[in-house]
C-alpha positions in Angstrom: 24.0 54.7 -25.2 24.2 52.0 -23.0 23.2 49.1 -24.8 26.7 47.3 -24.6 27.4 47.1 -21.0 23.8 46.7 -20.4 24.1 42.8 -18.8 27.2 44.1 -16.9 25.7 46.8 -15.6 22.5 44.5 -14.4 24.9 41.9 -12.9 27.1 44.5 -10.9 25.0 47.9 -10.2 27.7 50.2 -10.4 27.4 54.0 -9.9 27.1 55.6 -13.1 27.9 59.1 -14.7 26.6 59.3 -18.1 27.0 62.3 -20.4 23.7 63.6 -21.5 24.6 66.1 -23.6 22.6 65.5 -26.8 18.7 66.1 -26.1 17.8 64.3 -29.8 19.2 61.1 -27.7 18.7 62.1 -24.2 14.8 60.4 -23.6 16.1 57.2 -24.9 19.3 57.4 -22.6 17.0 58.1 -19.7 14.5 55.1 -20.6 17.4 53.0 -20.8 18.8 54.1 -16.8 15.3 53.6 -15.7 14.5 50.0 -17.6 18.0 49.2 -15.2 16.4 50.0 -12.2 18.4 52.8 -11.7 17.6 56.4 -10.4 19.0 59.4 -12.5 20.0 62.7 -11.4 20.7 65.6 -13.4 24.3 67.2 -13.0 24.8 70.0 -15.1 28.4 71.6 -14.2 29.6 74.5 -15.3 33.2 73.6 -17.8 35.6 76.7 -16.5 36.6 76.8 -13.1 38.5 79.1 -12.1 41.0 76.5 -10.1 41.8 75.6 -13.0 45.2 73.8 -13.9 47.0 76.5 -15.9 45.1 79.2 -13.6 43.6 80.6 -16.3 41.3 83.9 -15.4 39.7 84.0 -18.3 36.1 81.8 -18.8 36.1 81.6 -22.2 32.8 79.1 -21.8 30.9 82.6 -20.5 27.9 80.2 -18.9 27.9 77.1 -21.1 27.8 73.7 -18.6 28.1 70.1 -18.9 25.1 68.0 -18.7 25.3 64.6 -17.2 23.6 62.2 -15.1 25.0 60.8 -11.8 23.1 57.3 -11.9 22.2 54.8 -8.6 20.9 51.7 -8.5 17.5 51.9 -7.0 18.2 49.1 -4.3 21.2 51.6 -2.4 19.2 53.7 -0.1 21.0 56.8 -1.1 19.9 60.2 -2.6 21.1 63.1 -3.9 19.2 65.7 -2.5 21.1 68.7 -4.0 20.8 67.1 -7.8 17.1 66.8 -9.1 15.9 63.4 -10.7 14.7 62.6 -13.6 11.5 61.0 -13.1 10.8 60.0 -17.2 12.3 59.7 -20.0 11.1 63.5 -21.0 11.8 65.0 -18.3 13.1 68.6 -18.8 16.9 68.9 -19.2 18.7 71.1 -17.1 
């Protein structure tokens, strides 16, 4: 989680990307982006690509993906419009 960068994290506002892989963890992980102020979006890669490093054919991670969360602080006027946000702590995982 994020509980020990948490005053670093209020006194800068970096970007973050969190993993948010485990979904027994993943509400509390969200609770804690939003109690920073932050807005959360869900980024949910797939792990092969096929330009890959050892250009490797073969996607032996048939359609598994990685699930993270690109984080902003709410200040920045940005968006993300092509990654969906995660409004609550339950909101459905990707």
């Amino acid at each position: 989680m994020l509980v020990g960068a948490t005053e670093t994290i209020r006194r800068n506002r970096p970007t973050l990307y969190v993993g948010n892989a485990m979904a027994e963890h993943s509400a509390a992980l969200i609770g804690q982006i939003l109690a920073l102020d932050y807005r959360a979006y869900w980024h949910a890669p797939p792990l092969f690509s096929r330009r890959n490093f050892l250009d490797a054919k073969g996607d032996i991670f048939a359609s598994m993906r990685a699930v993270n969360m690109l984080c902003l602080p709410r200040e920045r006027p940005q968006s993300v419009p092509h990654l969906r946000e995660a409004l609550a702590p339950n909101d459905p995982r990707p």
